[in-house]
Each structure stands twice: as C-alpha cells, then as structure tokens.
N, C-alpha and C positions, 0 to 999 in steps of 0.2 A: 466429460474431460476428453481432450483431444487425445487421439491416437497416436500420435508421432511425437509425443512427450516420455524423454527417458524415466529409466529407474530414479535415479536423484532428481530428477526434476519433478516426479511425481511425491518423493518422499519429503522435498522441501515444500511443494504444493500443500500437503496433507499436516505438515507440520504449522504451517501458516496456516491454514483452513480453522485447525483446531487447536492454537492458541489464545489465550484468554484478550492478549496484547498484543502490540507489535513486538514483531523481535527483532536483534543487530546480526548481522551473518554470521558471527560468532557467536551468537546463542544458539542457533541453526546450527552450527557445526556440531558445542556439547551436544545437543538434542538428539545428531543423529550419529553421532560417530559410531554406535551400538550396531548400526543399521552398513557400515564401512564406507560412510563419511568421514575422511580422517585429514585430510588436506584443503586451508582455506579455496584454493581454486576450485575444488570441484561445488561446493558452495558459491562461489560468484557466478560461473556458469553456468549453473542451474537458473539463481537469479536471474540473470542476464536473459533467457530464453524465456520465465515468467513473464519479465517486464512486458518484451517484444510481442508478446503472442497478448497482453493486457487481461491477463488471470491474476498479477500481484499487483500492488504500487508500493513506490520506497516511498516515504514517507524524509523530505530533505534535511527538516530543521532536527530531527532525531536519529536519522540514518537508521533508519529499520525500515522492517518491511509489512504488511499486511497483505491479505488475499482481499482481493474484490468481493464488494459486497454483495454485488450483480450479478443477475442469472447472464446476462448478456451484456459484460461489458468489454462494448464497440465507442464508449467516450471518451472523447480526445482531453475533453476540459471537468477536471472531478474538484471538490474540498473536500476538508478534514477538519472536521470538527475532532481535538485532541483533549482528553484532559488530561491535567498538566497533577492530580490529585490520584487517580486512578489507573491512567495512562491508556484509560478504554478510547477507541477510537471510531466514529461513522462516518460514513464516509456519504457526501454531498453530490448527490445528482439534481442542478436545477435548471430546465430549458433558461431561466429567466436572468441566473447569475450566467449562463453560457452565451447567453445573447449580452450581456451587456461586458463581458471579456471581449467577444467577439468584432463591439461596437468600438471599446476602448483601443482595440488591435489597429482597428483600420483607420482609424485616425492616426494611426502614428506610422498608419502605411506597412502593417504589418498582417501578413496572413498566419493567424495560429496553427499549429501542429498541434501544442500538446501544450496546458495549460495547469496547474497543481494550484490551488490554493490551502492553507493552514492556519488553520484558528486555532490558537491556544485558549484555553480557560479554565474552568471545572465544571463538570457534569452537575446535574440535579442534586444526584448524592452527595457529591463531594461537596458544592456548595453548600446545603445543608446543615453539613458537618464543622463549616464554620462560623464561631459565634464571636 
C-alpha cells in the first residue's frame, strides 16, 4: 500500500478491501463514521484519490465502489462481471477483450484512456437457485 495515502483514504481502502460487496459512498460513511468519518466530502475525497492512484473502481451502472482485485493494477481497460442476485462482483482482466476495445477505438479514431465494461447477470449460485 502506498505511502502517501491518508488516514481516510486508507480507512476507505481497508473498508472496500474487506467488504463482502460493493458499497455506495454512503455505506462508507455509516461503516466508518465510528473511525471520525462524519461528513460526505471526506468520503468522496478519499474516493477520488483511490480511483486516481487505480487501488478502487466505481462501478457506474450501480454507483458503488470496489477495491481492485489486482496485485498490480496498472489497467487502463477492466469488466465487471455483477451479480444482479448476490451482488458479488469480479472483476475482468483480458489481454484479448483489451485488444479488441482497443481495435474498436481506433476505428472510430479514438485513442482509449480508460475503458469499464459491466455485465449484469447471476453467478453460478444465484443461478442455481432458480428454478
């Protein structure tokens, strides 16, 4: 964990690390008001410097957040496989969907920066579960 990561930035890190799901910035806030978290800004903040540094991703179609599932993540283009039953979430690193983001980019004459894709569906379990 980087060094030049505040107290809240580390405490929203640590909260995203070790929850079951993604959370909304205001589940973050309950979670740590304890810890003197008590004002949404200092929660977006924190965010905002996870994102930057590529230790969390928001997750867009749900507005929450997760911590990276990577030991080292330096990728610009991730998915999200979501279940929509669970709400468990992994997260997609594929040279092969990044190459063909990358292919679809430049045909439309575009150079990517930063690419999210989001699958909805239901996990193994949740599928399972319906009959």
């Amino acid at each position: 964990m980087s060094k030049s990561l505040t107290k809240n930035q580390i405490l929203v890190l640590n909260t995203l690390t070790s929850a079951p799901k993604p959370l909304t910035a205001y589940s973050l806030l309950d979670r740590l008001k304890e810890h003197g978290l008590k004002a949404p800004p200092q929660i977006y903040r924190a965010l905002e410097k996870l994102l930057a540094v590529g230790l969390i991703h928001k997750l867009e179609s749900i507005n929450s957040f997760v911590a990276c599932q990577h030991s080292d993540c330096a990728h610009q283009i991730a998915g999200f496989a979501i279940c929509d039953g669970c709400d468990q979430v992994s997260e997609i690193i594929d040279d092969d969907l990044e190459s063909q983001i990358r292919s679809v980019a430049k045909t439309a004459g575009l150079v990517p920066k930063k690419s999210t894709m989001e699958i909805h569906g239901l996990c193994s379990s949740c599928a399972d579960n319906v009959v």
